[in-house]
C-alpha positions in Angstrom: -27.6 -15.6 -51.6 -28.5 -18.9 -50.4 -30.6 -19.1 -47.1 -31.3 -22.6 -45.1 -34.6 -22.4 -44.1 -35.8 -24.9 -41.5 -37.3 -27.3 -44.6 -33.7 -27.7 -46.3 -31.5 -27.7 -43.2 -30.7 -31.4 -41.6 -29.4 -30.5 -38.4 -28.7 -26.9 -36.9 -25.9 -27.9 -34.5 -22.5 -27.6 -37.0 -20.5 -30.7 -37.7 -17.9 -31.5 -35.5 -15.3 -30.6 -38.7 -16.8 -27.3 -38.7 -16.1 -26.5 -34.8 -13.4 -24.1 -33.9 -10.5 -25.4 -31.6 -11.6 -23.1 -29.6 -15.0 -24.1 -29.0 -14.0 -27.8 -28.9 -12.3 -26.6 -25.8 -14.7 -24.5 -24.2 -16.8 -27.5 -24.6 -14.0 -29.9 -23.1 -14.0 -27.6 -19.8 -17.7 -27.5 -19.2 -17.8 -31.2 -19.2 -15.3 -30.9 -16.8 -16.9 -28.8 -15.0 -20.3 -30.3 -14.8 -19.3 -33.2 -14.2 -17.6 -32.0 -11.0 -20.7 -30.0 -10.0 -22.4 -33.2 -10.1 -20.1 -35.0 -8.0 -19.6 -32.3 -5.5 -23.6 -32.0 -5.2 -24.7 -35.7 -5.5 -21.7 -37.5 -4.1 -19.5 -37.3 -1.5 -16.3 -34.9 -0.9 -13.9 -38.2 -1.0 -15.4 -38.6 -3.9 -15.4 -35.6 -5.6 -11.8 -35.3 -4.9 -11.0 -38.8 -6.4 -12.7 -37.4 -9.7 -10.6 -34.2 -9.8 -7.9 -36.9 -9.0 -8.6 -38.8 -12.0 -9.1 -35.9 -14.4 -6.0 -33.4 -13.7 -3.3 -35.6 -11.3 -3.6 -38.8 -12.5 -5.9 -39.0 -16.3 -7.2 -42.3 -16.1 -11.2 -43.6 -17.1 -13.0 -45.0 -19.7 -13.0 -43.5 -23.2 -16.9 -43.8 -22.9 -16.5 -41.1 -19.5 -17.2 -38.0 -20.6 -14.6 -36.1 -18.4 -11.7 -38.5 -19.4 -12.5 -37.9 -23.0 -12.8 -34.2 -22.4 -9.1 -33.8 -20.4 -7.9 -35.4 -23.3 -9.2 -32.9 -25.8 -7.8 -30.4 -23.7 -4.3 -32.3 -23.7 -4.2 -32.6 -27.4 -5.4 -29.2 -28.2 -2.1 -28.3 -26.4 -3.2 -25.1 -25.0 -1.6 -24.6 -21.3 -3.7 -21.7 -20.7 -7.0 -23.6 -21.1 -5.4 -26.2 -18.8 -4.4 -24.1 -16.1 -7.8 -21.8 -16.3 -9.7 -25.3 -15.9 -7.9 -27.1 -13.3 -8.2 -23.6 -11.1 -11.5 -23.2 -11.5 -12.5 -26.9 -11.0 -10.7 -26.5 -7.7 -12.4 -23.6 -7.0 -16.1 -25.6 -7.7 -14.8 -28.0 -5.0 -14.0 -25.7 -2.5 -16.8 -23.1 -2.9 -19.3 -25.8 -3.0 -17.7 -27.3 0.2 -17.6 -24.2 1.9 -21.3 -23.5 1.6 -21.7 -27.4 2.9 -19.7 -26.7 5.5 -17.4 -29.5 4.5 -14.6 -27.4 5.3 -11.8 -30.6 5.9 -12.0 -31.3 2.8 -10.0 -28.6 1.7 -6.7 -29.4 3.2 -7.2 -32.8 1.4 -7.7 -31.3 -2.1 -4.4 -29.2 -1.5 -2.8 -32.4 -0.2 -4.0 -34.0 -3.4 -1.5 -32.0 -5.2 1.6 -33.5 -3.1 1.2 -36.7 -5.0 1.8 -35.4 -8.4 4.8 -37.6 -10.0 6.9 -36.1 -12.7 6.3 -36.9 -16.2 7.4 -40.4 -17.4 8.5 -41.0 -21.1 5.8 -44.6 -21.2 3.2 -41.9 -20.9 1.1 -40.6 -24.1 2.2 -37.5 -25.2 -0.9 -35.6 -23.9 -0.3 -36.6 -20.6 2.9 -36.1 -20.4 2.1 -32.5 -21.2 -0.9 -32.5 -18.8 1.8 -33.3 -16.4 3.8 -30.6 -17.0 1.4 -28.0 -17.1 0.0 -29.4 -13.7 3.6 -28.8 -12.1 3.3 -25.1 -13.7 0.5 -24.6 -11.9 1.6 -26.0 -8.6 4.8 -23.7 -8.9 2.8 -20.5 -9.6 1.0 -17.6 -7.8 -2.5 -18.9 -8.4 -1.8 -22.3 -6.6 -0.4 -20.4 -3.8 -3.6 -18.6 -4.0 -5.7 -21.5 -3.7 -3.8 -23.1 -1.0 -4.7 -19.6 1.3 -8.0 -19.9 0.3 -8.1 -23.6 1.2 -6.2 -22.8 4.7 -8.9 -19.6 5.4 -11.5 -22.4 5.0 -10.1 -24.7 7.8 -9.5 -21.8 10.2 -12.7 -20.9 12.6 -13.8 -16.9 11.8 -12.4 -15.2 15.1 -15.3 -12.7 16.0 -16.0 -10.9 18.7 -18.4 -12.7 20.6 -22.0 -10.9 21.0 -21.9 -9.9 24.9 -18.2 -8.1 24.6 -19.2 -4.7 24.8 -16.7 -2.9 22.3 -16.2 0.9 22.7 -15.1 3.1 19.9 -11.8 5.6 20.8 -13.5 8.8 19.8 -16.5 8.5 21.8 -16.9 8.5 25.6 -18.6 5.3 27.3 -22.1 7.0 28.8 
């Protein structure tokens, strides 16, 4: 049996060739993902939501940007799932992030983002065509309904009994 040891191995990262679809992807989504983790920590929420924008709504960049080249992998390896698990969970980053910010606002405009989604037009590539698609599967489903109450429970102030309202529990007498 043949062993590489560290004097005839070139490289110990696998060839692109040799990468599973599957880890292609899972490597398409963290780029997504840190890329909107630094955006959502180094730049501001308008901006942040023009990058989600530009990834899921409306693909557009560079082929040099890492995160357009990434929602394209995920388009051509034509796997909805992967598509809808990223595009929640990049929402999610947003909103999480903003809540512990205290940008709270911003979350009715992410969920307002999603009213301008256009249906797909034939003079698009394929893989955004089917981008498109799977983004109006996801705005017609239970976790987008989920992440609009999540975005409206941000907006709405915490009603809390306020410190001096002395409360009384039922089963005890007041002394």
């Amino acid at each position: 049996m043949f062993r590489a040891s560290p004097n005839n191995r070139r490289n110990s990262s696998p060839s692109p060739s040799s990468r599973s679809r599957e880890q292609i992807l899972e490597d398409a989504q963290e780029i997504i993902y840190d890329c909107l983790l630094q955006a959502v920590h180094h730049q501001s929420p308008t901006e942040a939501l023009e990058l989600l924008r530009s990834i899921f709504i409306d693909p557009v960049g560079n082929i040099t940007e890492p995160h357009y080249l990434a929602i394209q992998e995920i388009g051509f390896g034509n796997d909805r799932a992967v598509f809808l698990n990223t595009l929640q969970r990049s929402c999610y980053i947003l909103l999480n992030n903003w809540e512990l910010s205290r940008n709270h606002s911003f979350a009715s405009q992410l969920i307002d983002l999603f009213a301008t989604v256009h249906r797909p037009t034939l003079t698009l590539p394929p893989w955004k065509i089917r981008i498109r698609q799977w983004l109006q599967t996801f705005l017609e489903s239970q976790n987008y309904q989920d992440l609009v109450f999540f975005a409206e429970r941000l907006q709405s102030p915490s009603v809390l009994p306020s410190p001096d309202v002395n409360i009384q529990s039922t089963d005890k007498p007041a002394l």
